[in-house]
Gaussian input, Z-matrix of N, CA and C with variables (Angstrom, degrees):
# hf/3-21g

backbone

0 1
 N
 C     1     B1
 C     2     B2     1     A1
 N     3     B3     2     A2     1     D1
 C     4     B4     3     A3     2     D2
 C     5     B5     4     A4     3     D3
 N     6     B6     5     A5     4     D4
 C     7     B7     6     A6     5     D5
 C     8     B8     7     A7     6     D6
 N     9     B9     8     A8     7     D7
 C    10    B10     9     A9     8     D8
 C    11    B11    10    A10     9     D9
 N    12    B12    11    A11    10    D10
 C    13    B13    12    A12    11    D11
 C    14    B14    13    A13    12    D12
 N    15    B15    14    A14    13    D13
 C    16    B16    15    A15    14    D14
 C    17    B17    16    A16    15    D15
 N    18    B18    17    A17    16    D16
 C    19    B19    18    A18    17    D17
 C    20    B20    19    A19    18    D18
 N    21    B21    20    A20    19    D19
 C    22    B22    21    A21    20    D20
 C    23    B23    22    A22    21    D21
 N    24    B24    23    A23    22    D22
 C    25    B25    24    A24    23    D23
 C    26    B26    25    A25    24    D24
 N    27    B27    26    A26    25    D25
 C    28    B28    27    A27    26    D26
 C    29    B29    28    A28    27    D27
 N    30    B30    29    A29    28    D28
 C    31    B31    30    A30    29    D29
 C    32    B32    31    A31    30    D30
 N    33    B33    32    A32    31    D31
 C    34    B34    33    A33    32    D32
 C    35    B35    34    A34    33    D33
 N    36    B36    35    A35    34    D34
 C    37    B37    36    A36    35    D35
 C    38    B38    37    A37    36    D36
 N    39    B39    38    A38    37    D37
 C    40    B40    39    A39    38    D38
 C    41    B41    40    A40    39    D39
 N    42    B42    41    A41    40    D40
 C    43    B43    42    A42    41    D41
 C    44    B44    43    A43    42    D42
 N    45    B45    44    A44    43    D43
 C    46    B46    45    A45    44    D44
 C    47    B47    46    A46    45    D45
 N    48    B48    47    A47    46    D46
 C    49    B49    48    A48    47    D47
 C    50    B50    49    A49    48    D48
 N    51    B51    50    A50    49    D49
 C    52    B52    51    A51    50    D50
 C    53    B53    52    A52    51    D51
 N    54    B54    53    A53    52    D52
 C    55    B55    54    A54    53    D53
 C    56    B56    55    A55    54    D54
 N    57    B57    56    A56    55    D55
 C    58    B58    57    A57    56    D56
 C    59    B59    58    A58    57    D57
 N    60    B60    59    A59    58    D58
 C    61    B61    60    A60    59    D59
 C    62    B62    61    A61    60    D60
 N    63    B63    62    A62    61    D61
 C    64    B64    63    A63    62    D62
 C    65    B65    64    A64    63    D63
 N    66    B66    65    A65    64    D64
 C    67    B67    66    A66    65    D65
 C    68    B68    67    A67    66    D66
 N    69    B69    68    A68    67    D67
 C    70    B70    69    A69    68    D68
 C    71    B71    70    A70    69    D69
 N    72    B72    71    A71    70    D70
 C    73    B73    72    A72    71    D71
 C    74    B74    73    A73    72    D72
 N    75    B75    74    A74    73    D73
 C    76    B76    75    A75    74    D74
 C    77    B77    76    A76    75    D75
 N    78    B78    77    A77    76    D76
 C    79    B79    78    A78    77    D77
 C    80    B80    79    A79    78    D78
 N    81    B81    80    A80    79    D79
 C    82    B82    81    A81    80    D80
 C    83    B83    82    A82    81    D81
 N    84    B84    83    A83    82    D82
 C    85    B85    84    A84    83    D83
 C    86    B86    85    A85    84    D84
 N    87    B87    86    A86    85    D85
 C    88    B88    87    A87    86    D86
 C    89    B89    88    A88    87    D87
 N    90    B90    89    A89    88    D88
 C    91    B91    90    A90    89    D89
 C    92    B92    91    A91    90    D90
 N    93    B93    92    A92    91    D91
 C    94    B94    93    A93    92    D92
 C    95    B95    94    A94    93    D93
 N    96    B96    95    A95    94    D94
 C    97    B97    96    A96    95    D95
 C    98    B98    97    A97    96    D96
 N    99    B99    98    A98    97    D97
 C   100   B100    99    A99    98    D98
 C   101   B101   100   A100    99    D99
 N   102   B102   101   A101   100   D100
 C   103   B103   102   A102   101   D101
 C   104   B104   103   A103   102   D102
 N   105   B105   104   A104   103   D103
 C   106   B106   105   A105   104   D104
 C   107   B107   106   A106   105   D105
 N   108   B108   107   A107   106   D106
 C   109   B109   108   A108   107   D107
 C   110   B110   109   A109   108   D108
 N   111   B111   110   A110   109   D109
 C   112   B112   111   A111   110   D110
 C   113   B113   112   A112   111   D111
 N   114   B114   113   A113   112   D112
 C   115   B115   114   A114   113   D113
 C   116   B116   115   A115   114   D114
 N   117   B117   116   A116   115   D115
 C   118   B118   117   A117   116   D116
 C   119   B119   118   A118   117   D117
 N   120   B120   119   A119   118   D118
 C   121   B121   120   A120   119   D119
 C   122   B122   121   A121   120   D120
 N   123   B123   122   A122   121   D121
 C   124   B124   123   A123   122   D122
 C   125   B125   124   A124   123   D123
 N   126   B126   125   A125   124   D124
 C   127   B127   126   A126   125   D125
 C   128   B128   127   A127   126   D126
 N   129   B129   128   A128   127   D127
 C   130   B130   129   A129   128   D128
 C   131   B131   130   A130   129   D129
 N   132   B132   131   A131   130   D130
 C   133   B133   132   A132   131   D131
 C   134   B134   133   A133   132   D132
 N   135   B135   134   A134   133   D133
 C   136   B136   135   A135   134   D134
 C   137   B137   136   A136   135   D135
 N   138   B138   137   A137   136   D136
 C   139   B139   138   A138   137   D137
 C   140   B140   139   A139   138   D138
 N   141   B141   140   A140   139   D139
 C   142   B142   141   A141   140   D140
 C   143   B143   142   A142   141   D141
 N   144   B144   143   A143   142   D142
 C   145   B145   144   A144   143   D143
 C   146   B146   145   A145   144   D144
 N   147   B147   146   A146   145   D145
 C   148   B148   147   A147   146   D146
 C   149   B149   148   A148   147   D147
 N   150   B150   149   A149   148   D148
 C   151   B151   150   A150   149   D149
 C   152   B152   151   A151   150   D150
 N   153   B153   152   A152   151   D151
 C   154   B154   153   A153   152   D152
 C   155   B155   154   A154   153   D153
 N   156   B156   155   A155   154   D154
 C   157   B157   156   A156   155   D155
 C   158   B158   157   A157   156   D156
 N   159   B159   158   A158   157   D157
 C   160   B160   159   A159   158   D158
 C   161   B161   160   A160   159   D159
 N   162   B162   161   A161   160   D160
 C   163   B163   162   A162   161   D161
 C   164   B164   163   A163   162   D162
 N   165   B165   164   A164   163   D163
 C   166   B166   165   A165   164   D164
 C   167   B167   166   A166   165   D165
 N   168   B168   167   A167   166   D166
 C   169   B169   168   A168   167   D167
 C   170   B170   169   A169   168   D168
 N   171   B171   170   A170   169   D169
 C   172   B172   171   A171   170   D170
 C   173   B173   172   A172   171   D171
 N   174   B174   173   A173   172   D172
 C   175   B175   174   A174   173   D173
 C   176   B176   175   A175   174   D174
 N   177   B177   176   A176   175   D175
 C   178   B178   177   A177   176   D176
 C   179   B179   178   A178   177   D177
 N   180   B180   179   A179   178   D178
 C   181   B181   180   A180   179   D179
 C   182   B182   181   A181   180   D180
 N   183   B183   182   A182   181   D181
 C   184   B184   183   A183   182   D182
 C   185   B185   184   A184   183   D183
 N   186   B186   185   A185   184   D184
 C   187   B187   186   A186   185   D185
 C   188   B188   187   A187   186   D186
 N   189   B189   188   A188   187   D187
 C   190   B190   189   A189   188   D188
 C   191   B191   190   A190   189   D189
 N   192   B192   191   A191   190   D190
 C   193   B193   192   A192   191   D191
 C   194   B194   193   A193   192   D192
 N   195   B195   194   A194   193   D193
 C   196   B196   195   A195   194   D194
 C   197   B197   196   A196   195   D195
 N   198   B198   197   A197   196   D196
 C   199   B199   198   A198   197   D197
 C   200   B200   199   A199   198   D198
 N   201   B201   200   A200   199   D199
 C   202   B202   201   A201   200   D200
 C   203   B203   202   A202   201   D201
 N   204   B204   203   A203   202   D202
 C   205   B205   204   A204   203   D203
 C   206   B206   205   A205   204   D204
 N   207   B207   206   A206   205   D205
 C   208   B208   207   A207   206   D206
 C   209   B209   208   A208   207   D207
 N   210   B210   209   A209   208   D208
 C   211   B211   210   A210   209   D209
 C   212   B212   211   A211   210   D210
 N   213   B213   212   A212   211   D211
 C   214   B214   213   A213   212   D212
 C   215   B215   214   A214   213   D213
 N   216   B216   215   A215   214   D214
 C   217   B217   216   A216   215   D215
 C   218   B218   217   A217   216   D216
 N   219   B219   218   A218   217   D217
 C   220   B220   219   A219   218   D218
 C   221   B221   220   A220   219   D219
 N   222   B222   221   A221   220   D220
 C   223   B223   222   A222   221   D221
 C   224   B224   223   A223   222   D222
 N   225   B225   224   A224   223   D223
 C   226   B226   225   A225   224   D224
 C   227   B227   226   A226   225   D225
 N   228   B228   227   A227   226   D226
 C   229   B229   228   A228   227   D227
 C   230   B230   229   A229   228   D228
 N   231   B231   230   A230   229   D229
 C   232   B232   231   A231   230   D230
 C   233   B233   232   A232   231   D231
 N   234   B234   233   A233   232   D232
 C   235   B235   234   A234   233   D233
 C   236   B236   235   A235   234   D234
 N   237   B237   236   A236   235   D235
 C   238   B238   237   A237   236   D236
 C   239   B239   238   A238   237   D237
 N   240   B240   239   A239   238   D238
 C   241   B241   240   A240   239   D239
 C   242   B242   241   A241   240   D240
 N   243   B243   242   A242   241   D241
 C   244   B244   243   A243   242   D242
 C   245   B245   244   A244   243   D243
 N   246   B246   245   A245   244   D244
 C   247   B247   246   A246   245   D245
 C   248   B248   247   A247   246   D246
 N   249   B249   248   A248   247   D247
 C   250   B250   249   A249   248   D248
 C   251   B251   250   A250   249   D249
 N   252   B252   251   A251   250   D250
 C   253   B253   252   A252   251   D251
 C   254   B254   253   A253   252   D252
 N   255   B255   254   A254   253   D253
 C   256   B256   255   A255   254   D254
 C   257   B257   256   A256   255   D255
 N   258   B258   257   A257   256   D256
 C   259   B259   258   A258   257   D257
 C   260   B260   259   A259   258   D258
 N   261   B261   260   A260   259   D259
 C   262   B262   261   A261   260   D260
 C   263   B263   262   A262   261   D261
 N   264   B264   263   A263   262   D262
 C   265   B265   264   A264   263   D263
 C   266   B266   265   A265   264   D264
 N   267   B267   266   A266   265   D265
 C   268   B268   267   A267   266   D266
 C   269   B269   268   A268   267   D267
 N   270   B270   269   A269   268   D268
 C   271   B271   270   A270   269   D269
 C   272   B272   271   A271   270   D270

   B1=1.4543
   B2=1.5255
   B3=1.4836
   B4=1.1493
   B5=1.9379
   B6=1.6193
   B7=1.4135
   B8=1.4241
   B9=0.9780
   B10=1.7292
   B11=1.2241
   B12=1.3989
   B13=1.5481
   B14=1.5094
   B15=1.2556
   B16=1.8742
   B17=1.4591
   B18=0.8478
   B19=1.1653
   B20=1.9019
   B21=1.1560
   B22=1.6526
   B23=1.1218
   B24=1.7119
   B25=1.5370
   B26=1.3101
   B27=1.3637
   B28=1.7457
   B29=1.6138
   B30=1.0907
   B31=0.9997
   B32=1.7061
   B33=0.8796
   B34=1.6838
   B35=1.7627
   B36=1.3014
   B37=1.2094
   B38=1.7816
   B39=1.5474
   B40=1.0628
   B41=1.4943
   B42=1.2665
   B43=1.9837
   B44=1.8711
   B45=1.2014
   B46=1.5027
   B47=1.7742
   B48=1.5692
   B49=1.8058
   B50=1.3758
   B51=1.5033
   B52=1.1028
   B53=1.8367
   B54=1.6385
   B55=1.5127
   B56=1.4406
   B57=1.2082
   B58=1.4484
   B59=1.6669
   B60=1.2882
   B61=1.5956
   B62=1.4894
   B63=1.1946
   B64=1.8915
   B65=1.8475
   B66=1.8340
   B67=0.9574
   B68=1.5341
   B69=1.3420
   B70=1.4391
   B71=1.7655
   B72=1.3236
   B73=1.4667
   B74=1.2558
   B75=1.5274
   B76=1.1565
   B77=1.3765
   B78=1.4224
   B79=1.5236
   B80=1.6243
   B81=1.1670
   B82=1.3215
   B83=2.1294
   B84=1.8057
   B85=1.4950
   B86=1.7662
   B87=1.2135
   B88=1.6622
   B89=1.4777
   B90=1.6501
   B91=1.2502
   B92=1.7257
   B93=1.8939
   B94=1.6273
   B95=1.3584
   B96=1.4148
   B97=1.9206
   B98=1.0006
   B99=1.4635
   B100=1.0729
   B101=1.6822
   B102=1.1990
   B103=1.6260
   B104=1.6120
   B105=1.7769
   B106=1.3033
   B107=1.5084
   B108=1.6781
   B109=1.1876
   B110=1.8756
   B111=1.5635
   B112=1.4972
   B113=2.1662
   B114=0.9190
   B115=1.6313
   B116=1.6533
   B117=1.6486
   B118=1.3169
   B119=1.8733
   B120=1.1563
   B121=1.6449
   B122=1.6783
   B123=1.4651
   B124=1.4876
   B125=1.3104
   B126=1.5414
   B127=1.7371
   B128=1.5581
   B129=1.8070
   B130=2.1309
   B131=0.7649
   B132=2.3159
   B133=1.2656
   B134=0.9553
   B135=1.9472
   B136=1.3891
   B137=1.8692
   B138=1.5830
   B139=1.4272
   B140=1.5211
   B141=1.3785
   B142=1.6500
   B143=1.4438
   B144=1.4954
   B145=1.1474
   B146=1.7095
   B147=1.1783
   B148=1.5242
   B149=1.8101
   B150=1.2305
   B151=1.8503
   B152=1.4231
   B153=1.2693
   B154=1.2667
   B155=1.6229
   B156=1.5073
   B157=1.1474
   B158=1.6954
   B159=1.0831
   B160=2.4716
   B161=1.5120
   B162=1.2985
   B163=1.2939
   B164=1.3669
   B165=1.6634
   B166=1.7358
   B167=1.5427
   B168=1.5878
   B169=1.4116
   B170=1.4452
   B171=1.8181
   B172=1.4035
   B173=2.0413
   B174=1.4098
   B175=1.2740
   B176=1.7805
   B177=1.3956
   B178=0.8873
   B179=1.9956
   B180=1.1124
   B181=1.2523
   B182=1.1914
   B183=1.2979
   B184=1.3949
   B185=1.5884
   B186=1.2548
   B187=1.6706
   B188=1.4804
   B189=1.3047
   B190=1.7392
   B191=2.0630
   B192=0.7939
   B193=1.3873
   B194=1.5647
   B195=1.8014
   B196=1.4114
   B197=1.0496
   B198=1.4495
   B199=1.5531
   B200=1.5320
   B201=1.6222
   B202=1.4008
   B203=1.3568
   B204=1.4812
   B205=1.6792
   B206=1.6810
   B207=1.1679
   B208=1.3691
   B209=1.8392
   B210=1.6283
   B211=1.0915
   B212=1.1987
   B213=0.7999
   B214=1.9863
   B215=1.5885
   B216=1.2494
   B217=1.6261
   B218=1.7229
   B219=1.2858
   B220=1.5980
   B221=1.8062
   B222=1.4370
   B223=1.6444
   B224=1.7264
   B225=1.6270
   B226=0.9617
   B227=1.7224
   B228=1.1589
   B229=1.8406
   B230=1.9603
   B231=1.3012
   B232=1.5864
   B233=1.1191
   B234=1.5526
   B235=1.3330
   B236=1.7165
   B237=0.9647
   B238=1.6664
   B239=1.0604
   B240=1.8339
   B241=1.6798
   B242=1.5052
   B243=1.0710
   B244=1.4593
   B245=1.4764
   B246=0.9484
   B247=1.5929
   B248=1.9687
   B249=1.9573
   B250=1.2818
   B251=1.5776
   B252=1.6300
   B253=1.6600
   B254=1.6174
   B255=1.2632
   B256=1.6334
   B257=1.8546
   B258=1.3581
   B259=1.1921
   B260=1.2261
   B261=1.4275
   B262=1.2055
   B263=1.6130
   B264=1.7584
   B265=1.5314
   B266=1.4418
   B267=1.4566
   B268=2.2008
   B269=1.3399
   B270=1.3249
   B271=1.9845
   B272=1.2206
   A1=109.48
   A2=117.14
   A3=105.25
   A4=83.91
   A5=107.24
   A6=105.69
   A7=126.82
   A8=108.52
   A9=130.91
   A10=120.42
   A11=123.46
   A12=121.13
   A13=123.03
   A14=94.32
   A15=92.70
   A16=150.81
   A17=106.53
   A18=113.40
   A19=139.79
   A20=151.41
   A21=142.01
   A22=110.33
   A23=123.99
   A24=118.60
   A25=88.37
   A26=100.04
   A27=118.75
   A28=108.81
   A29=131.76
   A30=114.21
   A31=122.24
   A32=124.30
   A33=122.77
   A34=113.80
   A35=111.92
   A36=120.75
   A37=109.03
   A38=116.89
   A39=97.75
   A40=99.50
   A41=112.53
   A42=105.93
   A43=74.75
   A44=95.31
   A45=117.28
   A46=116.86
   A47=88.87
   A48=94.85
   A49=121.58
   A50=128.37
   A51=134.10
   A52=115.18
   A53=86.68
   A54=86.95
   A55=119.32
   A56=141.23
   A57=139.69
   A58=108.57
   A59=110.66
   A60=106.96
   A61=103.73
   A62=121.55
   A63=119.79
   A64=96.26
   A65=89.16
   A66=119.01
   A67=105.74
   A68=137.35
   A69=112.26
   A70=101.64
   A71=110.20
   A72=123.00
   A73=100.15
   A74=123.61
   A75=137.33
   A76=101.48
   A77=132.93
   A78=132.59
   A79=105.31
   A80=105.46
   A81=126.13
   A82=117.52
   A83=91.58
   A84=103.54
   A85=98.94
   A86=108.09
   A87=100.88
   A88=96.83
   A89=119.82
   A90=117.86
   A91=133.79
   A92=79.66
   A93=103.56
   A94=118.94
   A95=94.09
   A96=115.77
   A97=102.86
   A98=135.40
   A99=148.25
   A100=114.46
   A101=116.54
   A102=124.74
   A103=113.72
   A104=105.88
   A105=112.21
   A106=104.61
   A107=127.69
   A108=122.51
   A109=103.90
   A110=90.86
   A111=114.23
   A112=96.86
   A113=102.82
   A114=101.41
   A115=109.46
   A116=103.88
   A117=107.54
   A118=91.38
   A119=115.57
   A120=126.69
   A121=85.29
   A122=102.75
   A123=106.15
   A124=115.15
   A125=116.91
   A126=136.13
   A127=107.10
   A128=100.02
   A129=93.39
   A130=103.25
   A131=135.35
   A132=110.92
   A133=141.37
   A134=119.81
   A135=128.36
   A136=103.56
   A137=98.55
   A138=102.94
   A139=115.80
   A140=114.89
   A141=114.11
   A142=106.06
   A143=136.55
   A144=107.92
   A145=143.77
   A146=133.12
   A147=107.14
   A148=125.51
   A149=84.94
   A150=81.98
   A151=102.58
   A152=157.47
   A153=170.03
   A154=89.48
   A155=120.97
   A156=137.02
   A157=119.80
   A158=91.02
   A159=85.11
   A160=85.60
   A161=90.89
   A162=111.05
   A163=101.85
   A164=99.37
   A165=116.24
   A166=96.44
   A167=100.61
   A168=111.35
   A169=102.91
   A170=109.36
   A171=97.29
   A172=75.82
   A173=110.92
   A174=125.95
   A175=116.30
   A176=119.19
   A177=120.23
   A178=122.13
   A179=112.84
   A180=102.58
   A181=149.23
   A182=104.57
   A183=126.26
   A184=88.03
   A185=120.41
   A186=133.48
   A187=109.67
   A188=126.38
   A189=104.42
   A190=99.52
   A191=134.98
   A192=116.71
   A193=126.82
   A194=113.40
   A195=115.42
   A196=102.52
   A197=134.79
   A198=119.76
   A199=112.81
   A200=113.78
   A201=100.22
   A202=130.80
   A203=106.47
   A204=99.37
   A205=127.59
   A206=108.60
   A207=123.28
   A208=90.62
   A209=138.87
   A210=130.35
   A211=140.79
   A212=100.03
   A213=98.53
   A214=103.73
   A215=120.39
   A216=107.20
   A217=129.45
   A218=108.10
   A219=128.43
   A220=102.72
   A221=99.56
   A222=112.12
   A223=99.36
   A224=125.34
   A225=100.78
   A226=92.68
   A227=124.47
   A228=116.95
   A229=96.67
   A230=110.77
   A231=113.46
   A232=120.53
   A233=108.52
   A234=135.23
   A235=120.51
   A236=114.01
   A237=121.42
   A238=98.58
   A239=106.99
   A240=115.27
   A241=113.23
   A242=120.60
   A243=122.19
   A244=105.09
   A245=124.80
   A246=109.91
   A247=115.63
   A248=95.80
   A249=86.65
   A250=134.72
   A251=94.39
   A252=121.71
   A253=103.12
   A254=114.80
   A255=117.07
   A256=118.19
   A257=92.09
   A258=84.88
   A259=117.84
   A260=117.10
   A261=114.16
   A262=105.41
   A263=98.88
   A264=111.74
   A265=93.95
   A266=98.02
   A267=99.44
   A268=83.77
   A269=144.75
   A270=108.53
   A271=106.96
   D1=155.82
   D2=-148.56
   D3=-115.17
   D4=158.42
   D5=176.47
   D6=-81.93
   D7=-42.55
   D8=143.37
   D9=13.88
   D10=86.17
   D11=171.40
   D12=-98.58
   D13=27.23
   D14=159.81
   D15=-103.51
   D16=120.08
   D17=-148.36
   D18=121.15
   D19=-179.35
   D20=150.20
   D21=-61.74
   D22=135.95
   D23=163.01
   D24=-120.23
   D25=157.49
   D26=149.52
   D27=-90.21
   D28=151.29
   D29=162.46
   D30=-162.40
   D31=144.55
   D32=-168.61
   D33=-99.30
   D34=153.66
   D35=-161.61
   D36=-141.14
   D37=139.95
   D38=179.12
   D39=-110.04
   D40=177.78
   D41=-156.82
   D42=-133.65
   D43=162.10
   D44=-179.25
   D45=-57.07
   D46=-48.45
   D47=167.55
   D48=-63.47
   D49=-10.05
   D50=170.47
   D51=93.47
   D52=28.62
   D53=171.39
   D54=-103.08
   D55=-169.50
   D56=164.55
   D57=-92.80
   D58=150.80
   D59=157.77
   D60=-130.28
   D61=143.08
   D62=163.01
   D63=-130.56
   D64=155.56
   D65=-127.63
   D66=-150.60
   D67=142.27
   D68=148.31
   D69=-145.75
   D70=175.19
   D71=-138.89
   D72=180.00
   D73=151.77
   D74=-174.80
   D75=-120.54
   D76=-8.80
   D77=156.37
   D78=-142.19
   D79=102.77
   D80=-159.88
   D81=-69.82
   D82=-34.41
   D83=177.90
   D84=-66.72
   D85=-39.13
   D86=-151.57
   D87=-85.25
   D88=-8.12
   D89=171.73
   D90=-64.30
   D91=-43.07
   D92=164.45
   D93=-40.59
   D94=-63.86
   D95=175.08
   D96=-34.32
   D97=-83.61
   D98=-174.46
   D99=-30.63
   D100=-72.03
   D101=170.16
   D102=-33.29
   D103=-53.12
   D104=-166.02
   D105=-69.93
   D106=-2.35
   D107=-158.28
   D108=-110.00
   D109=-1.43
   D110=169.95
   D111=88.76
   D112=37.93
   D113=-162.33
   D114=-136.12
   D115=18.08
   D116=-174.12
   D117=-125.78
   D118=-154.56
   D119=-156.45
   D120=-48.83
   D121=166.84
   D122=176.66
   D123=-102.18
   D124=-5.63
   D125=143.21
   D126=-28.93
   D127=-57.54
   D128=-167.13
   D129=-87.10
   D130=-28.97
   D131=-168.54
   D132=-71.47
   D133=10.18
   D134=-175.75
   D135=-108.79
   D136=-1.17
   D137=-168.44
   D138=-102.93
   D139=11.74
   D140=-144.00
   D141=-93.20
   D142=138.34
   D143=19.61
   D144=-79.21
   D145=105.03
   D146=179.50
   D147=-73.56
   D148=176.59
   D149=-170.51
   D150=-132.42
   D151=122.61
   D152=155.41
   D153=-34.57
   D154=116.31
   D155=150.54
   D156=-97.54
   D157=-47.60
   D158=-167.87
   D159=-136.92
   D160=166.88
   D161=158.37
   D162=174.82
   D163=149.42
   D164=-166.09
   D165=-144.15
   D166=131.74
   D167=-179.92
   D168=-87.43
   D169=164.54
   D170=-165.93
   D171=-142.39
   D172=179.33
   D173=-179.50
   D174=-73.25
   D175=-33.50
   D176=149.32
   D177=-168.05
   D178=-153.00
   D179=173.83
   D180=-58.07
   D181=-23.54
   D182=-167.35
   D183=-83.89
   D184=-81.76
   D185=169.67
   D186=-29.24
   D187=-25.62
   D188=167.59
   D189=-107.89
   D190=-24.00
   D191=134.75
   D192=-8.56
   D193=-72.39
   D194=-178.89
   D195=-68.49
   D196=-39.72
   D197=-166.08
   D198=-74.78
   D199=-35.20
   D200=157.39
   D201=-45.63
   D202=-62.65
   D203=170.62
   D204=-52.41
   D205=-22.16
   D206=-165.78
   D207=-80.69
   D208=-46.92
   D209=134.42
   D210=-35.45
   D211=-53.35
   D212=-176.46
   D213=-71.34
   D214=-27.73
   D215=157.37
   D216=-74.93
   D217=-4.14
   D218=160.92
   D219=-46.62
   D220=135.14
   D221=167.84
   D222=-64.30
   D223=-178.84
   D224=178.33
   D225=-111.03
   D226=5.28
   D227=160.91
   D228=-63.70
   D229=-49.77
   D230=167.42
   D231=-8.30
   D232=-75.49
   D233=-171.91
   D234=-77.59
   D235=-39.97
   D236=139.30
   D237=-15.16
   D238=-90.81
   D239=-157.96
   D240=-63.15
   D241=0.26
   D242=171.73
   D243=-101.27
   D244=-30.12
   D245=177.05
   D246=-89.41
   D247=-17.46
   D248=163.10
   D249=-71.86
   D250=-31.55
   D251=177.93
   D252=-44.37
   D253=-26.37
   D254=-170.24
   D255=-119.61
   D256=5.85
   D257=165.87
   D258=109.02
   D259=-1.78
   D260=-150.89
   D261=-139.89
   D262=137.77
   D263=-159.36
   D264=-114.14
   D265=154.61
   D266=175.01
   D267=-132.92
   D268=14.70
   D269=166.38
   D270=-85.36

């Protein structure tokens, strides 16, 4: 994952109960912060701690907008296979 906050990300999160959250943000670390501080969606603040799993930069806002929605309508075997597709494990 890249450190890089330029630009819109979408980005997915795993929550303590072991659910997913997606998300998008134009500085994605300080977003985390924010959630983990119970002060972000009211989805993570009952879920915390979360953990930064993916994130994919997009061209601009509007375009990581759709891809959020275009996720959050993902099954969650879906979203699995998308975070396996990249490499990336949450147990």
């Amino acid at each position: 994952m890249s450190e890089t906050n330029e630009g819109y990300f979408v980005y997915m999160l795993l929550c303590a109960d072991g659910t997913f959250y997606t998300g998008t943000s134009n500085d994605v670390y300080k977003r985390v912060k924010t959630h983990n501080r119970g002060k972000g969606a009211k989805y993570t603040k009952v879920r915390r701690p979360v953990r930064l799993l993916y994130q994919e930069r997009l061209h601009d806002k509007s375009e990581a907008l759709k891809r959020e929605a275009a996720i959050k309508k993902l099954g969650r075997k879906q979203k699995e296979q998308l975070l396996r597709n990249h490499g990336i494990s949450w147990d």
